[in-house]
Biopython code that builds the backbone (N, CA, C, O; Angstrom):
import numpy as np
from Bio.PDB.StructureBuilder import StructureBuilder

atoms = [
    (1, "UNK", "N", (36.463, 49.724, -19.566)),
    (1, "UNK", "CA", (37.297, 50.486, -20.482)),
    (1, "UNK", "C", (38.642, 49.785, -20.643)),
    (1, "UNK", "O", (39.168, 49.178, -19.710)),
    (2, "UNK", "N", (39.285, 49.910, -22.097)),
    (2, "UNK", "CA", (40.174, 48.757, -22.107)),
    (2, "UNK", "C", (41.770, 50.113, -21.859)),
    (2, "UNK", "O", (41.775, 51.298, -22.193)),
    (3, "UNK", "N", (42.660, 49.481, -21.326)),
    (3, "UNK", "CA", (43.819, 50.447, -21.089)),
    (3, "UNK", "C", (44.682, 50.274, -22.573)),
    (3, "UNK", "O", (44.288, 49.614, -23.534)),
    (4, "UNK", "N", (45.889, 51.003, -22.494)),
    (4, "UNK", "CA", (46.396, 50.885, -23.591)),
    (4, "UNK", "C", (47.815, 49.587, -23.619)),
    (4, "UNK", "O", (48.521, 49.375, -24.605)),
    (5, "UNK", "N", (47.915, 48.997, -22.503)),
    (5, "UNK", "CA", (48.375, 47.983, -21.669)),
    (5, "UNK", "C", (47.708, 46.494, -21.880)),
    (5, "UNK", "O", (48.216, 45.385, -22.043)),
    (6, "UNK", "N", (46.465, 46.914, -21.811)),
    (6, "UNK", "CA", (45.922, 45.789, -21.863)),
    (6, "UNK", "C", (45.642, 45.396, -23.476)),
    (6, "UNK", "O", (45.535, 44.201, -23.751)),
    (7, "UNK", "N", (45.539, 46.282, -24.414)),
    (7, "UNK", "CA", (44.988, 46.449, -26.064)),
    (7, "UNK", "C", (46.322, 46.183, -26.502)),
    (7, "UNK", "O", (46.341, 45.391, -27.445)),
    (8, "UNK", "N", (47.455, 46.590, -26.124)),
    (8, "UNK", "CA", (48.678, 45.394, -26.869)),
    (8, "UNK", "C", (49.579, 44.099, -26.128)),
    (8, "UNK", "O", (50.751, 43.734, -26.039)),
    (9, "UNK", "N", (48.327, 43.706, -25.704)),
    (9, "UNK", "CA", (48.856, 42.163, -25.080)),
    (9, "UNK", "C", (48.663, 41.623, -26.303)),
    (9, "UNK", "O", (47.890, 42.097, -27.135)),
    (10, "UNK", "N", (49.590, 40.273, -26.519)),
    (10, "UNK", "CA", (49.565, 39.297, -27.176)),
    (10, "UNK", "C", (48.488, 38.313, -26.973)),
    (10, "UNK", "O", (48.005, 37.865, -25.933)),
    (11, "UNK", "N", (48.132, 38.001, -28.662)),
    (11, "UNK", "CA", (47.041, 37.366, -28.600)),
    (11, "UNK", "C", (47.516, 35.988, -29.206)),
    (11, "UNK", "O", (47.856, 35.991, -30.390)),
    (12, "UNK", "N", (47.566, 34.811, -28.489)),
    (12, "UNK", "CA", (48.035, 33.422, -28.475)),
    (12, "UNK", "C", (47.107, 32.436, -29.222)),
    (12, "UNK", "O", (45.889, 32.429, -29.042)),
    (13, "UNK", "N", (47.755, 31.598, -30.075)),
    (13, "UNK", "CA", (47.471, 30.501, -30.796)),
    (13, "UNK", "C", (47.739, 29.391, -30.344)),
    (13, "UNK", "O", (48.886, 29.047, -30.628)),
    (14, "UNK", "N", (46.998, 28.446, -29.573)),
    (14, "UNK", "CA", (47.044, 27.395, -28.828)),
    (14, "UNK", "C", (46.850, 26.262, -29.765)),
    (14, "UNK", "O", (46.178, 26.557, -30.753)),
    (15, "UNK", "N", (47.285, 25.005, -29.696)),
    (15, "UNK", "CA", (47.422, 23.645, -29.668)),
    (15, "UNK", "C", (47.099, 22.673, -28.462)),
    (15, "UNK", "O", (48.053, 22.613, -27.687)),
    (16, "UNK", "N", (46.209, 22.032, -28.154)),
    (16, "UNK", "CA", (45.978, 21.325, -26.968)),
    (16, "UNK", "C", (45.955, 19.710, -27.282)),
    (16, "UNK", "O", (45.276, 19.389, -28.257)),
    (17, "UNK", "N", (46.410, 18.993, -26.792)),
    (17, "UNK", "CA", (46.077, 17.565, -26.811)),
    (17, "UNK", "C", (45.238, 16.924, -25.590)),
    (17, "UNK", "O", (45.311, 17.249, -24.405)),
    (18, "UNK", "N", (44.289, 15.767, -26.274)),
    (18, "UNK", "CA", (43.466, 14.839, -24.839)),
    (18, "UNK", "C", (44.198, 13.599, -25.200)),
    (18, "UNK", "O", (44.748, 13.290, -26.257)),
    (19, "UNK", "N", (44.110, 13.135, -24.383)),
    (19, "UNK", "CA", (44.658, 11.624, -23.953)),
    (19, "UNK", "C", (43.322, 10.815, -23.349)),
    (19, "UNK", "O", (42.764, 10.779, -22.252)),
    (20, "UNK", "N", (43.102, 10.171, -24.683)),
    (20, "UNK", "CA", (41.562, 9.103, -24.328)),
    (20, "UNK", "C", (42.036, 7.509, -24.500)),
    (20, "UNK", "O", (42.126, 6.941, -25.588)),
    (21, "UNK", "N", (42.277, 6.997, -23.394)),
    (21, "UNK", "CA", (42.693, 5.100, -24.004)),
    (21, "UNK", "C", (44.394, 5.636, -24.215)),
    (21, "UNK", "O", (45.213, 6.138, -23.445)),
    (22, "UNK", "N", (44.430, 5.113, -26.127)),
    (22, "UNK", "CA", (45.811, 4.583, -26.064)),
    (22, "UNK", "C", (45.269, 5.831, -27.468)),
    (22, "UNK", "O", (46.047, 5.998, -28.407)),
    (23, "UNK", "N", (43.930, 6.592, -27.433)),
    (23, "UNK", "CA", (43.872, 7.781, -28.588)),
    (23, "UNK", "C", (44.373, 9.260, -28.117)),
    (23, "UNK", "O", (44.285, 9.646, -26.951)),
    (24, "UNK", "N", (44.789, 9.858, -28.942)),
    (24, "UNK", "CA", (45.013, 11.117, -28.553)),
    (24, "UNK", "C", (44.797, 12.091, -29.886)),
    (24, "UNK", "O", (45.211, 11.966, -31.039)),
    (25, "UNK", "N", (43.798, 13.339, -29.113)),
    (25, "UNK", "CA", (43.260, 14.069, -30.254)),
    (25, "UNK", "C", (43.992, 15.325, -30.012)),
    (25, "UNK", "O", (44.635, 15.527, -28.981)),
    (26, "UNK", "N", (43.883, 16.154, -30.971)),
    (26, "UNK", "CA", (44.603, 17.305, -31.128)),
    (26, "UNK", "C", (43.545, 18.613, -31.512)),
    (26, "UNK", "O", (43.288, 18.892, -32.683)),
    (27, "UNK", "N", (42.905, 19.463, -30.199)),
    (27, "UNK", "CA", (42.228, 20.474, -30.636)),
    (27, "UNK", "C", (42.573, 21.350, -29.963)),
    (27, "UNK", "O", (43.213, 21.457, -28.917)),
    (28, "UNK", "N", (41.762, 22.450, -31.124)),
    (28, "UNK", "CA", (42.055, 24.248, -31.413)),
    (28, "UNK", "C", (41.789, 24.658, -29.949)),
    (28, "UNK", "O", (41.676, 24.081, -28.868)),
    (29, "UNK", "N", (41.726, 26.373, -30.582)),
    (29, "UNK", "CA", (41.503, 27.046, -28.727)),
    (29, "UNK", "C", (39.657, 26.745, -28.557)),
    (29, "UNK", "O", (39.015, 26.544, -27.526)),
    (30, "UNK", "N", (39.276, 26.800, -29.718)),
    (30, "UNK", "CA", (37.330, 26.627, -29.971)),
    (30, "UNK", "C", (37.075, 25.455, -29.431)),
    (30, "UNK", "O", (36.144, 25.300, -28.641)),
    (31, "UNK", "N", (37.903, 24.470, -29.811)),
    (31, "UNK", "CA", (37.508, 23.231, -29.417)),
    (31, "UNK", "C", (37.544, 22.859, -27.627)),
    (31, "UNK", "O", (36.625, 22.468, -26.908)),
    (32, "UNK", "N", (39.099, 23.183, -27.261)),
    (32, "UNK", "CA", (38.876, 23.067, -26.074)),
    (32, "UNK", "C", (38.004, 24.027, -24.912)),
    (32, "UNK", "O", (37.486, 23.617, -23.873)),
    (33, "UNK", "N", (38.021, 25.274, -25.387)),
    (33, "UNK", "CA", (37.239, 26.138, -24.686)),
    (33, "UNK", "C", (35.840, 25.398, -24.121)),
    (33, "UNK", "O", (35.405, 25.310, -22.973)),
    (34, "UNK", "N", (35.219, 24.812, -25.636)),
    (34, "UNK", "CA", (33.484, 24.285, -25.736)),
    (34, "UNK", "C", (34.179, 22.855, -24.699)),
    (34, "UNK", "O", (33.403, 22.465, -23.827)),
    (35, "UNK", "N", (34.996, 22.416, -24.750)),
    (35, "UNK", "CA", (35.575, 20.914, -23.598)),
    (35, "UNK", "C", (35.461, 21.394, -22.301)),
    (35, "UNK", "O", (34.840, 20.783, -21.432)),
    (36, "UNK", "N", (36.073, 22.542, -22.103)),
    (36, "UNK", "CA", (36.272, 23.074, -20.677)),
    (36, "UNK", "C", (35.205, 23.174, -20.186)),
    (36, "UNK", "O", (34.921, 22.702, -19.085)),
    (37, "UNK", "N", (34.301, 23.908, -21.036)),
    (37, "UNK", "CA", (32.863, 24.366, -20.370)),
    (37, "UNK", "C", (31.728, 23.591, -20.088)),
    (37, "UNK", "O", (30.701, 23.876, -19.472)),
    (38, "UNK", "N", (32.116, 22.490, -20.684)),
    (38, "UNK", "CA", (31.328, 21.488, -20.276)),
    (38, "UNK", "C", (31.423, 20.257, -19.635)),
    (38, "UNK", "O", (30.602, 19.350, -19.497)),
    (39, "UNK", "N", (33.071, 20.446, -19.112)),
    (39, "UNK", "CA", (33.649, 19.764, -18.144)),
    (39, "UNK", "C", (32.753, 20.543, -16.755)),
    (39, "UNK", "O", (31.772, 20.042, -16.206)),
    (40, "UNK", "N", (33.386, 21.855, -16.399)),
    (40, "UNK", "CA", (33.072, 22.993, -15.719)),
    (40, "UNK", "C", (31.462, 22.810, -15.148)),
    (40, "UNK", "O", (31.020, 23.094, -14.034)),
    (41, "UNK", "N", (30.898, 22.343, -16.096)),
    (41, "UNK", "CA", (29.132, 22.804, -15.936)),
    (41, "UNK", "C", (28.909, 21.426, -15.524)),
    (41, "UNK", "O", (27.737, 21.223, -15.206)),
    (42, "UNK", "N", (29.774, 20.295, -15.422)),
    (42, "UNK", "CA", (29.158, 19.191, -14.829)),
    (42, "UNK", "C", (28.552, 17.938, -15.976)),
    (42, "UNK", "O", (28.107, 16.805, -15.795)),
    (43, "UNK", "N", (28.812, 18.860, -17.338)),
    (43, "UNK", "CA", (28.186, 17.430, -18.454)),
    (43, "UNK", "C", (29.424, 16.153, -18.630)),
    (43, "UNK", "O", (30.643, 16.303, -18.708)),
    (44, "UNK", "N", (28.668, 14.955, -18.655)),
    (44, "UNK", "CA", (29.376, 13.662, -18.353)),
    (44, "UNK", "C", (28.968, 13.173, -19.556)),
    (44, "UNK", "O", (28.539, 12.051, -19.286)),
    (45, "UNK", "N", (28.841, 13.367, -20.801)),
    (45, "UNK", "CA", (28.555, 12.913, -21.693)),
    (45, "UNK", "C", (29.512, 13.001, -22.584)),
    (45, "UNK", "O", (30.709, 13.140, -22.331)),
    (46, "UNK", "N", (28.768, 12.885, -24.164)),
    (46, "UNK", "CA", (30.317, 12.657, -25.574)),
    (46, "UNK", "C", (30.256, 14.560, -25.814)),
    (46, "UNK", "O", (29.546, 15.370, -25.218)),
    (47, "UNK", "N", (31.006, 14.735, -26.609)),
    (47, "UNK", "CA", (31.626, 16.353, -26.518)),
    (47, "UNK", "C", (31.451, 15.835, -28.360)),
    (47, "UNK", "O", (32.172, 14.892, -28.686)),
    (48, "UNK", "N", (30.526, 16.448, -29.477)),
    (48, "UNK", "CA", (30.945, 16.237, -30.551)),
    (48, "UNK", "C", (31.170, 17.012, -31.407)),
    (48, "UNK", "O", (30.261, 17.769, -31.747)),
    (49, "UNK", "N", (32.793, 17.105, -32.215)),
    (49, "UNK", "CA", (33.084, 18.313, -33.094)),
    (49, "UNK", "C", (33.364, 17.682, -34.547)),
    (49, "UNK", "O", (33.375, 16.476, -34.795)),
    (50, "UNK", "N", (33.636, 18.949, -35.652)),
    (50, "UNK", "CA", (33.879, 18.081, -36.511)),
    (50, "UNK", "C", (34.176, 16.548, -36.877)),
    (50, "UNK", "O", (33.193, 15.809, -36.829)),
    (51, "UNK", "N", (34.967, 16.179, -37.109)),
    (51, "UNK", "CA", (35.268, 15.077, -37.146)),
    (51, "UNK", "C", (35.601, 13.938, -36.321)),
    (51, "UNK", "O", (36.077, 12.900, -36.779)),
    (52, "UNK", "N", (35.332, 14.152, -35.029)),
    (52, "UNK", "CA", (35.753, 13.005, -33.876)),
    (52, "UNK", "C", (34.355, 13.572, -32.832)),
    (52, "UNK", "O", (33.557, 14.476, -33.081)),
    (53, "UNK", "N", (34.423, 12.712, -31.670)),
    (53, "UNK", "CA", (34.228, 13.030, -30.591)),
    (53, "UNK", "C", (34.830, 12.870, -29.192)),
    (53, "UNK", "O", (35.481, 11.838, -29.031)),
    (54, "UNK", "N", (34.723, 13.774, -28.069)),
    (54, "UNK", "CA", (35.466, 12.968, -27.350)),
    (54, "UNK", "C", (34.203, 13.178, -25.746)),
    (54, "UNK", "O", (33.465, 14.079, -25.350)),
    (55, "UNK", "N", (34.651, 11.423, -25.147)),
    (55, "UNK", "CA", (34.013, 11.210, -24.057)),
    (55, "UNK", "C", (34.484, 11.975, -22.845)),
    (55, "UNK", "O", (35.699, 11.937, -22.652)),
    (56, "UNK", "N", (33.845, 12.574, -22.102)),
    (56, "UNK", "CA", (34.085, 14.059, -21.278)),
    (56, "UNK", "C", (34.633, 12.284, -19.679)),
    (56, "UNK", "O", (35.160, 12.684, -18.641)),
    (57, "UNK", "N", (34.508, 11.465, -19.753)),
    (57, "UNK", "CA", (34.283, 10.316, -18.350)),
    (57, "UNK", "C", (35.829, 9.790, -18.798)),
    (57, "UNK", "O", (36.676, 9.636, -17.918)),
    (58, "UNK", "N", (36.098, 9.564, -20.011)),
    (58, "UNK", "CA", (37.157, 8.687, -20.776)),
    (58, "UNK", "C", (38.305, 9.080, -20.849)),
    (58, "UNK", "O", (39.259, 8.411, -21.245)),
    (59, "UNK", "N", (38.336, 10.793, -20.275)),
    (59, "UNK", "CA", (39.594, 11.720, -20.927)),
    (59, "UNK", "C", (40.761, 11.348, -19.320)),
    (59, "UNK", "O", (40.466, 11.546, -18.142)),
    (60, "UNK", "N", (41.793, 10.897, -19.773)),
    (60, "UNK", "CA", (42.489, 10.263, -19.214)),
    (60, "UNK", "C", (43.587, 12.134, -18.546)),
    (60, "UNK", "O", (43.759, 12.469, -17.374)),
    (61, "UNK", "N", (44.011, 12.802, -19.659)),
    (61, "UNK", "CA", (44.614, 13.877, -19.726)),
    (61, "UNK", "C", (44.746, 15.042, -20.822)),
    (61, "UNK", "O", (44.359, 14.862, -21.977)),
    (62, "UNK", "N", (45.137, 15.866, -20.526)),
    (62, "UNK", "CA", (44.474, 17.021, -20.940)),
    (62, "UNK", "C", (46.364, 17.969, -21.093)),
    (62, "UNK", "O", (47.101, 17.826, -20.117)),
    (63, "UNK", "N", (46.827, 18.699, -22.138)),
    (63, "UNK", "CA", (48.044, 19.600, -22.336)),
    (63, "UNK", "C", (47.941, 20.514, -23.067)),
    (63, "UNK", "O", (46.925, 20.591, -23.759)),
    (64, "UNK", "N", (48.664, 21.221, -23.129)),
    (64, "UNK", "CA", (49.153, 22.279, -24.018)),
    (64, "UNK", "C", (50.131, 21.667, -24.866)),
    (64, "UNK", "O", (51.100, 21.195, -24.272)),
    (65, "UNK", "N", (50.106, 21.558, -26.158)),
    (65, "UNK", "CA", (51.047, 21.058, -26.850)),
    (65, "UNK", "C", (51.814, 22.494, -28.127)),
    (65, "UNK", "O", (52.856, 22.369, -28.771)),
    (66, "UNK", "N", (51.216, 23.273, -28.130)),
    (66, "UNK", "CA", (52.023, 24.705, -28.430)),
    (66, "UNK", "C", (51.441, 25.744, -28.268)),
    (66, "UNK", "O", (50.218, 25.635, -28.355)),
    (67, "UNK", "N", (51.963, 27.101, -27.985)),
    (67, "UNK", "CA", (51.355, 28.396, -27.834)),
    (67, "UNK", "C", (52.239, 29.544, -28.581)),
    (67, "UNK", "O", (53.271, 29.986, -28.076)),
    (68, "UNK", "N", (51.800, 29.917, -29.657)),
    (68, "UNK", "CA", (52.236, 30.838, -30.429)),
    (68, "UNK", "C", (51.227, 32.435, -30.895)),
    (68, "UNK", "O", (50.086, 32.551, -31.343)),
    (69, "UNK", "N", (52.235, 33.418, -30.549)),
    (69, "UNK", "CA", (51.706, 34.629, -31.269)),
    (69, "UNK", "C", (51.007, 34.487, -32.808)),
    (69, "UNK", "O", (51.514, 34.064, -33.847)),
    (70, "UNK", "N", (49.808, 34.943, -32.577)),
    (70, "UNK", "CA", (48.618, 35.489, -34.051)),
    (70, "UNK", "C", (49.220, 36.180, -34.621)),
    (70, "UNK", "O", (49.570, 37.121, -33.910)),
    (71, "UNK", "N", (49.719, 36.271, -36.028)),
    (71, "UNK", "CA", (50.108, 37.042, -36.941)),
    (71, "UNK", "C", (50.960, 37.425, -36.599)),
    (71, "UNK", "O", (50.901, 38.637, -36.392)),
    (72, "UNK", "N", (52.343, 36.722, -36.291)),
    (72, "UNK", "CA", (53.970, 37.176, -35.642)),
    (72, "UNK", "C", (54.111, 37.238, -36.832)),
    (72, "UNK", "O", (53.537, 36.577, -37.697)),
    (73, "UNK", "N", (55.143, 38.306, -36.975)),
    (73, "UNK", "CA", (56.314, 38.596, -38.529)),
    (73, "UNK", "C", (56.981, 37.529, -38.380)),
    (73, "UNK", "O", (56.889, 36.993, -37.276)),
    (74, "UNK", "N", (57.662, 37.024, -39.192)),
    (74, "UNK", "CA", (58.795, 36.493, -39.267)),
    (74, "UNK", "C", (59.977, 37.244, -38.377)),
    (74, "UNK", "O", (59.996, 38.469, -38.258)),
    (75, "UNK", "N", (60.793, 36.521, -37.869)),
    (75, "UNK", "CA", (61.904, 36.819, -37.159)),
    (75, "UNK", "C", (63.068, 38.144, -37.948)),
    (75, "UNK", "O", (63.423, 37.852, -39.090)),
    (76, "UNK", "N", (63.520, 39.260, -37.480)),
    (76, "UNK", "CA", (64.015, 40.165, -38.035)),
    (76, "UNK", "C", (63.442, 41.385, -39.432)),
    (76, "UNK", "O", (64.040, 42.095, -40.240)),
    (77, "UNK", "N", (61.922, 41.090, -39.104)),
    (77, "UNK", "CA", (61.299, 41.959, -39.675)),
    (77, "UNK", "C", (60.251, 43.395, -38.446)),
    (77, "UNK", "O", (59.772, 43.559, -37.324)),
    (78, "UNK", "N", (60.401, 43.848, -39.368)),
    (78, "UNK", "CA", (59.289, 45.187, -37.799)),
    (78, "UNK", "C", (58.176, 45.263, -38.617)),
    (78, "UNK", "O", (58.326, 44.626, -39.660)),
    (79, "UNK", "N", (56.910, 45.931, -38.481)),
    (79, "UNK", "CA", (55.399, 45.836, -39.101)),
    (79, "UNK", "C", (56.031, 46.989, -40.262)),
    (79, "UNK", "O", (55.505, 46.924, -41.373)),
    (80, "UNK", "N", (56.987, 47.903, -40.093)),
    (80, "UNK", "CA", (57.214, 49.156, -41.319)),
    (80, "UNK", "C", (58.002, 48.755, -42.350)),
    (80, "UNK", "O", (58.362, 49.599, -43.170)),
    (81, "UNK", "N", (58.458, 47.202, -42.498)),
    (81, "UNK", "CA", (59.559, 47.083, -42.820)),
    (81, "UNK", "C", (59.178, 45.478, -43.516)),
    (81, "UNK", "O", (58.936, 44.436, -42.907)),
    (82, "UNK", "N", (59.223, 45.695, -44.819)),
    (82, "UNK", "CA", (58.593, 44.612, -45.678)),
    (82, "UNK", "C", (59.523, 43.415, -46.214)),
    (82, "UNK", "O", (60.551, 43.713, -46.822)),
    (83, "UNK", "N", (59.199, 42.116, -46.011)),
    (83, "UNK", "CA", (59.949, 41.367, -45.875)),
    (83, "UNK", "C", (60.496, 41.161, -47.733)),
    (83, "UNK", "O", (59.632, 41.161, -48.609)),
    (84, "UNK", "N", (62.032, 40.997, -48.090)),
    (84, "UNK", "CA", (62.527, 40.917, -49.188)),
    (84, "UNK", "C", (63.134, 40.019, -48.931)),
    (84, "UNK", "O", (63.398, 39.504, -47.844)),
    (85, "UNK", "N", (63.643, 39.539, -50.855)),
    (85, "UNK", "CA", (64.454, 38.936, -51.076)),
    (85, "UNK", "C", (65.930, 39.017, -50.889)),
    (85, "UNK", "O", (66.438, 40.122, -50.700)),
    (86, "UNK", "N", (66.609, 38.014, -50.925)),
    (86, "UNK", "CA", (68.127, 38.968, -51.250)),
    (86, "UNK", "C", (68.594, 39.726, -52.387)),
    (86, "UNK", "O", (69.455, 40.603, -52.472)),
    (87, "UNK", "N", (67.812, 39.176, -53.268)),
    (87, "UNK", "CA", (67.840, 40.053, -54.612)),
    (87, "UNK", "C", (67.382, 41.357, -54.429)),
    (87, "UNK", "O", (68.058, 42.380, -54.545)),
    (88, "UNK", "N", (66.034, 41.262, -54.097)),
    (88, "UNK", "CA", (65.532, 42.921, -53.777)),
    (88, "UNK", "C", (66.456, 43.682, -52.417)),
    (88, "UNK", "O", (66.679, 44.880, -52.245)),
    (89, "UNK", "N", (66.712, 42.960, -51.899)),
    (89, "UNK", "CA", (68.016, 43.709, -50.781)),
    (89, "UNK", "C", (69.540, 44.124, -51.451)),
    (89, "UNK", "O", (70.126, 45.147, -51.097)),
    (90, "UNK", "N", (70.073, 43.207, -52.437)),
    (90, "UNK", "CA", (71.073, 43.559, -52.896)),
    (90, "UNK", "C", (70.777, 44.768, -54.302)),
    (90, "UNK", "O", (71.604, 45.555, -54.762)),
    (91, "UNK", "N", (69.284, 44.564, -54.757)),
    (91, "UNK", "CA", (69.276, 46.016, -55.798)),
    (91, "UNK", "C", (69.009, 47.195, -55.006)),
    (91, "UNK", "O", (69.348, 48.344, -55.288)),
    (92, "UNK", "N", (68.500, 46.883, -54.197)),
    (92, "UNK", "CA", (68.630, 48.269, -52.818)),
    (92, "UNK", "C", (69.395, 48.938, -52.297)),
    (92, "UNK", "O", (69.257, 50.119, -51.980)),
    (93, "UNK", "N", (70.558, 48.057, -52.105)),
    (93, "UNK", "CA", (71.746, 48.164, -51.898)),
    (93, "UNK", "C", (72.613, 48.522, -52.674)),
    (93, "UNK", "O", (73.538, 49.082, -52.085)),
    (94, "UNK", "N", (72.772, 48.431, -54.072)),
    (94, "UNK", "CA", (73.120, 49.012, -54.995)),
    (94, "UNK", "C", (73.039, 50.523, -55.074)),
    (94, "UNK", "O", (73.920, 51.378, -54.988)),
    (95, "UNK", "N", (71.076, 50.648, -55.357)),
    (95, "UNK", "CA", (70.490, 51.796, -55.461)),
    (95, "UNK", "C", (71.031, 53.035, -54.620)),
    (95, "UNK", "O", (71.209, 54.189, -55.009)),
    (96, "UNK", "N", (71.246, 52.479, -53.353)),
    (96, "UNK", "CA", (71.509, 53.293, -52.186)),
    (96, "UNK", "C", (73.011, 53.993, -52.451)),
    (96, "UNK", "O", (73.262, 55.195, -52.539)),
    (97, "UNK", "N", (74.192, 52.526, -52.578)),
    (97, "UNK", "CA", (75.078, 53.447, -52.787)),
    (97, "UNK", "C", (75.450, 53.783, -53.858)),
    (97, "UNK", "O", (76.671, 53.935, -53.821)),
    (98, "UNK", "N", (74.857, 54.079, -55.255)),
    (98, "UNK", "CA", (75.042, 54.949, -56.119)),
    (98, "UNK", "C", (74.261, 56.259, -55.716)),
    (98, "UNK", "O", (74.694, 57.372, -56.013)),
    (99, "UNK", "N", (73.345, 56.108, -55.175)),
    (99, "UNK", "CA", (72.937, 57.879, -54.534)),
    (99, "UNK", "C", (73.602, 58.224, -53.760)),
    (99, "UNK", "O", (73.437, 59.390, -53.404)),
    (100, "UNK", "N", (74.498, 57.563, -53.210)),
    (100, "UNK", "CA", (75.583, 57.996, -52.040)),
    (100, "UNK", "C", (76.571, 58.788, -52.737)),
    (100, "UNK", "O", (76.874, 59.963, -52.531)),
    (101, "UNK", "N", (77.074, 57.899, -53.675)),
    (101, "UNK", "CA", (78.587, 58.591, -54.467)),
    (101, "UNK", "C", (78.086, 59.569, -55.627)),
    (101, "UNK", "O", (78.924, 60.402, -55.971)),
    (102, "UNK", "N", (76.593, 59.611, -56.426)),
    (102, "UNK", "CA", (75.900, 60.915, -56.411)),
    (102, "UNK", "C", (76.159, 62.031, -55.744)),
    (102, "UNK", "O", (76.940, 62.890, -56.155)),
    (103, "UNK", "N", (75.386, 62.107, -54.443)),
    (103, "UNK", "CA", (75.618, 63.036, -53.529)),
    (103, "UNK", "C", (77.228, 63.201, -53.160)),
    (103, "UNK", "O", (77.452, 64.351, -52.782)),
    (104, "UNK", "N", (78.000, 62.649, -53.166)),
    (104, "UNK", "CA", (79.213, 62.541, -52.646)),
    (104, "UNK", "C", (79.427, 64.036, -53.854)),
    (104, "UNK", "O", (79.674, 65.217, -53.612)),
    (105, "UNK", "N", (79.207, 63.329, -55.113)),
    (105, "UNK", "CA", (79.700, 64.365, -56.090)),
    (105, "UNK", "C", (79.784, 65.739, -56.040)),
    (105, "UNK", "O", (80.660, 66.603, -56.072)),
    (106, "UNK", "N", (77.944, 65.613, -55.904)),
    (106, "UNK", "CA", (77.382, 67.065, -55.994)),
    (106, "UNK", "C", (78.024, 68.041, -54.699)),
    (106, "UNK", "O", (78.315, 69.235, -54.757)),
    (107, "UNK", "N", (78.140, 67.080, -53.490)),
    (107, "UNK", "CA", (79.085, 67.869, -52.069)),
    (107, "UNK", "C", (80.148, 68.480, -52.765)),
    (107, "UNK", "O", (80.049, 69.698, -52.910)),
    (108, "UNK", "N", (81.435, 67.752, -53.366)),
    (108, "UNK", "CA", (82.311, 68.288, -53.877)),
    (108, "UNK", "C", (82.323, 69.431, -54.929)),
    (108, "UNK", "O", (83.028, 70.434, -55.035)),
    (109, "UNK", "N", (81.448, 69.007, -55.563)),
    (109, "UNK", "CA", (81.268, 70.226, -56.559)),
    (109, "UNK", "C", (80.874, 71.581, -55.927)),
    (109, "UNK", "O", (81.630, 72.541, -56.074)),
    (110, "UNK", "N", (79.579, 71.715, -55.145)),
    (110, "UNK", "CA", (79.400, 72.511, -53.997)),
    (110, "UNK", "C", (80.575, 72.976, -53.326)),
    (110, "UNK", "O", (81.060, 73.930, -53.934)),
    (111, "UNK", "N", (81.187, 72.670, -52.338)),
    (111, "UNK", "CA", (82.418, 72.687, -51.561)),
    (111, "UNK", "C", (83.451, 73.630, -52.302)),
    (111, "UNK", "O", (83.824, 74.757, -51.975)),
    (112, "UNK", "N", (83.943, 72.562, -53.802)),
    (112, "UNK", "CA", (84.481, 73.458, -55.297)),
    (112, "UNK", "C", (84.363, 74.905, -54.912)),
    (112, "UNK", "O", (85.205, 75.604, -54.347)),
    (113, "UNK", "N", (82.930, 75.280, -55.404)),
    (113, "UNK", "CA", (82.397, 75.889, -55.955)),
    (113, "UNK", "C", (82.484, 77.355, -54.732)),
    (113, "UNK", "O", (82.680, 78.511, -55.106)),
    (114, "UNK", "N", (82.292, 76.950, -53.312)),
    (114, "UNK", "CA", (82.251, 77.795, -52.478)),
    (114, "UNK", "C", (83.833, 78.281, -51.805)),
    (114, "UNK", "O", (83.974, 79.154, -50.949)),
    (115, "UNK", "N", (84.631, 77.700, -52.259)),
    (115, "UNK", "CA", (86.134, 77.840, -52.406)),
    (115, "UNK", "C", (86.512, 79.117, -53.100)),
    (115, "UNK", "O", (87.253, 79.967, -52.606)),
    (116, "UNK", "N", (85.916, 79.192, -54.346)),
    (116, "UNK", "CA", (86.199, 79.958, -54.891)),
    (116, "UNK", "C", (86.247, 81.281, -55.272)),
    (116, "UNK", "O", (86.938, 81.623, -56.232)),
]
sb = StructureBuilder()
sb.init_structure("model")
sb.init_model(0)
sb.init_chain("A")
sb.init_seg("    ")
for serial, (resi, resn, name, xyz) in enumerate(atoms, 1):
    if name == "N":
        sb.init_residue(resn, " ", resi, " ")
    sb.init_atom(name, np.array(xyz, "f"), 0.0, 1.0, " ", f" {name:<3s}", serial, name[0])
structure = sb.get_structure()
């Protein structure tokens, strides 16, 4: 059963590099996972993916070359809160405070009105 702890952990986007010779390849989390496991299980043979292969005897070294959050917002946005322009922020901003000095009105008039 999954906790509610464990269901909003971050789910990471990896970058890995091998170091073969004087080559160095650059694979996904798929790629290295299927590397690991057949490091793990003892196969001494070529590893072949799309477009390259790599020799499991030849691999000199093995890194992490980045780890980033799946589907991060952009910086200073929240999931309720939709990312704008400055244009659409400054007609917002507008919008807002003319309903302000609106309401400002109608207070006074009210206020007026209960004065009397």
């Amino acid at each position: 059963m999954e906790t509610k702890e464990e269901s909003t952990q971050p789910v990471f986007e990896e970058e890995w590099a091998v170091q073969i010779g004087k080559e160095q390849f650059v694979l996904n989390e798929r790629q290295i996972k299927l590397l690991k496991e057949a490091d793990v299980s003892g196969q001494r043979g070529i590893i072949w993916f799309d477009k390259f292969a790599v020799s499991i005897p030849h691999i000199q070294s093995i890194w992490l070359i980045s780890r980033k959050i799946k589907n991060q917002l952009p910086e200073g946005t929240t999931p309720n809160e939709p990312i704008r322009t400055e244009e659409e922020q400054e007609r917002i901003s507008k919008k807002i405070q003319e309903m302000k000095e609106k309401l400002m009105i109608k207070l006074e008039k009210h206020g007026a009105q209960r004065n009397k």
